[in-house]
N, CA and C of each residue as an Amber inpcrd file, in Angstrom:
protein
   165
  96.9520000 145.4790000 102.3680000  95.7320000 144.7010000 102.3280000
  95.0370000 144.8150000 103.6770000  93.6190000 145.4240000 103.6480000
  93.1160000 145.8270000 104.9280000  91.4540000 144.6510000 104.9170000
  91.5070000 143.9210000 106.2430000  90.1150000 143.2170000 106.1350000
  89.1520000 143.8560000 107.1910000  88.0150000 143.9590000 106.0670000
  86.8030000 144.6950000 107.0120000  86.2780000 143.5910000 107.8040000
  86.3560000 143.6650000 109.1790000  85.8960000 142.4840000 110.1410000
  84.5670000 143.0450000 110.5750000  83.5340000 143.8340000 109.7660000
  82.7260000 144.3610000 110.2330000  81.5460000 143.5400000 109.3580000
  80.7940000 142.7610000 110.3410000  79.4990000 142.2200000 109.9460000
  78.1020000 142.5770000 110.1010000  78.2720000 143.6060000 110.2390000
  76.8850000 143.9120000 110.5610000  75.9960000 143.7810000 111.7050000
  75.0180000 144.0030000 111.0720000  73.8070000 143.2330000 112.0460000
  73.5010000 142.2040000 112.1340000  74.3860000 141.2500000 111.3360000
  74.2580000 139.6030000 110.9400000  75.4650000 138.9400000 111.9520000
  76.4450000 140.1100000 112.9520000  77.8070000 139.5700000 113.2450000
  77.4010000 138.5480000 114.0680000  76.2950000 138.9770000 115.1170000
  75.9740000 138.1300000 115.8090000  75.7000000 136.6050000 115.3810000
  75.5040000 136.1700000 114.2320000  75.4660000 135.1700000 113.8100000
  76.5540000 134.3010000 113.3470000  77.6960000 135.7330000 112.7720000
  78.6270000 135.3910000 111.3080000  79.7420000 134.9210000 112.4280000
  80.0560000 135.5630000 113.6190000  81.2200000 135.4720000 114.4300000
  81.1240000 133.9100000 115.2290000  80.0650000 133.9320000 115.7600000
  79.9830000 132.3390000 116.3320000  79.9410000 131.0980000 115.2890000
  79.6690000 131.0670000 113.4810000  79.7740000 130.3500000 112.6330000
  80.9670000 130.0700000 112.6150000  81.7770000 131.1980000 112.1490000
  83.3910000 131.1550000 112.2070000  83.9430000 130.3710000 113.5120000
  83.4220000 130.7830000 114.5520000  84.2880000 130.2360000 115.8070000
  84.1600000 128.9800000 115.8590000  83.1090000 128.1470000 115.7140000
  82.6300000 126.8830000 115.3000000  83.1480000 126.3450000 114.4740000
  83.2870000 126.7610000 113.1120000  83.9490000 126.1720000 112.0200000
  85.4000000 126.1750000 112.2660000  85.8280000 126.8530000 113.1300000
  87.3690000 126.6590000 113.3170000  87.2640000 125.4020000 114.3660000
  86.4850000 125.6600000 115.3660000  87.0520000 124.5690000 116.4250000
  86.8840000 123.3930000 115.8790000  85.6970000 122.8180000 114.8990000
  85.5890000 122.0040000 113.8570000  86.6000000 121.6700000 113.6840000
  87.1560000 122.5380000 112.9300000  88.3340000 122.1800000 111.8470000
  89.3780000 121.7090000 112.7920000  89.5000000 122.2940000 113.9270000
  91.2180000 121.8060000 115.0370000  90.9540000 120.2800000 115.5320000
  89.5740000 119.9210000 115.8530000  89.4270000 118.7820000 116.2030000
  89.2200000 117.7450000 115.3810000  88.6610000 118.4120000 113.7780000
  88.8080000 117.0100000 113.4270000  90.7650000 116.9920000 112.3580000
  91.1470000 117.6050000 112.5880000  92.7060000 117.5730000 112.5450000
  93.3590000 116.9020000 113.5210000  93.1210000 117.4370000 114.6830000
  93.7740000 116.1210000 116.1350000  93.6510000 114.9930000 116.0720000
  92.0970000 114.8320000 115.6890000  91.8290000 113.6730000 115.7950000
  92.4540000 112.3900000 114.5480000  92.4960000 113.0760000 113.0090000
  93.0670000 112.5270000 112.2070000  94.6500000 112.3450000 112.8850000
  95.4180000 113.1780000 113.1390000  96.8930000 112.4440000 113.8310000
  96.2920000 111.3170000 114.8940000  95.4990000 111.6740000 115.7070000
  95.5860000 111.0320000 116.4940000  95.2410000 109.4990000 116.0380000
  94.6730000 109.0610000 115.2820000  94.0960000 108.0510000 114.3840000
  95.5530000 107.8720000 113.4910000  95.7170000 108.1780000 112.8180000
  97.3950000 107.8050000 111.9740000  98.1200000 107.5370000 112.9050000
  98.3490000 108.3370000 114.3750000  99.3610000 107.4340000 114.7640000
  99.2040000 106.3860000 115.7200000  98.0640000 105.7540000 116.0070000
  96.8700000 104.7360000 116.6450000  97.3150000 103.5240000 115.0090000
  96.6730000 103.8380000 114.0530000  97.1370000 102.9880000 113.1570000
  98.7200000 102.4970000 112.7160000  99.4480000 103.3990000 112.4830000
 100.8750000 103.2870000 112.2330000 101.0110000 102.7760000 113.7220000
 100.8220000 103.0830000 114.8820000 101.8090000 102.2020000 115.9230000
 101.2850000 100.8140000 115.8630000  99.8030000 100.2670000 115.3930000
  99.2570000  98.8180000 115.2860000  99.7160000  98.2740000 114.0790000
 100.3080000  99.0730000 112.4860000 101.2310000  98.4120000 112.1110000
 102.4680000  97.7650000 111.8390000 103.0090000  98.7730000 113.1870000
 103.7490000  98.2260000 113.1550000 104.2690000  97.2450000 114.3160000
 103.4370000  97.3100000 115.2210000 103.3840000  95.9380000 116.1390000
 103.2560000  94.8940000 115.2290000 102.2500000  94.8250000 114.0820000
 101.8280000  93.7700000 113.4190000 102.7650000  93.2010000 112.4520000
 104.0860000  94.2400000 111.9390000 104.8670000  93.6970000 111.2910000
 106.1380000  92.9820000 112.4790000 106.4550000  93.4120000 113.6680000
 106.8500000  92.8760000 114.3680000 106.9780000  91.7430000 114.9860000
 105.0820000  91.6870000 115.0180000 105.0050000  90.1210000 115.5780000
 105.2560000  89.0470000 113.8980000 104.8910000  89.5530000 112.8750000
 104.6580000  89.0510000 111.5550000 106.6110000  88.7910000 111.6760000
 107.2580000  89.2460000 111.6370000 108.9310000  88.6670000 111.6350000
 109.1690000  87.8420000 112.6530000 108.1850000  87.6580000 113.8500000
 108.8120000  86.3280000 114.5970000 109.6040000  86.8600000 116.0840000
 109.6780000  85.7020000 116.8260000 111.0580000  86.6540000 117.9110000
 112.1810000  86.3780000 117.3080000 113.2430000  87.4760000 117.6800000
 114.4340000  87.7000000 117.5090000 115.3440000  87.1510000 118.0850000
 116.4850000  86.5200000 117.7400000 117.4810000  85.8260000 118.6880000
 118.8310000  86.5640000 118.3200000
């Protein structure tokens, strides 16, 4: 399986779309972990304090 990476006279356009749409894509991926684990660590402070102190 061979891919033609050849765009033309349009590459100038097609190559910086792609590069964009990837960095897109990595950041809003980081950012979703980074948000899940921002939420999961505030629930579970919240079930922590929700059981009380411990003796």
């Amino acid at each position: 399986m061979s891919f033609d990476f050849d765009a033309g006279k349009y590459a100038v356009y097609v190559w910086p779309a792609f590069a964009l749409t990837a960095v897109v894509f990595v950041w809003m991926i980081a950012d979703s972990l980074a948000s899940a684990r921002r939420w999961r660590a505030e629930a579970e402070r919240r079930q922590a304090d929700a059981k009380g102190p411990s003796k």
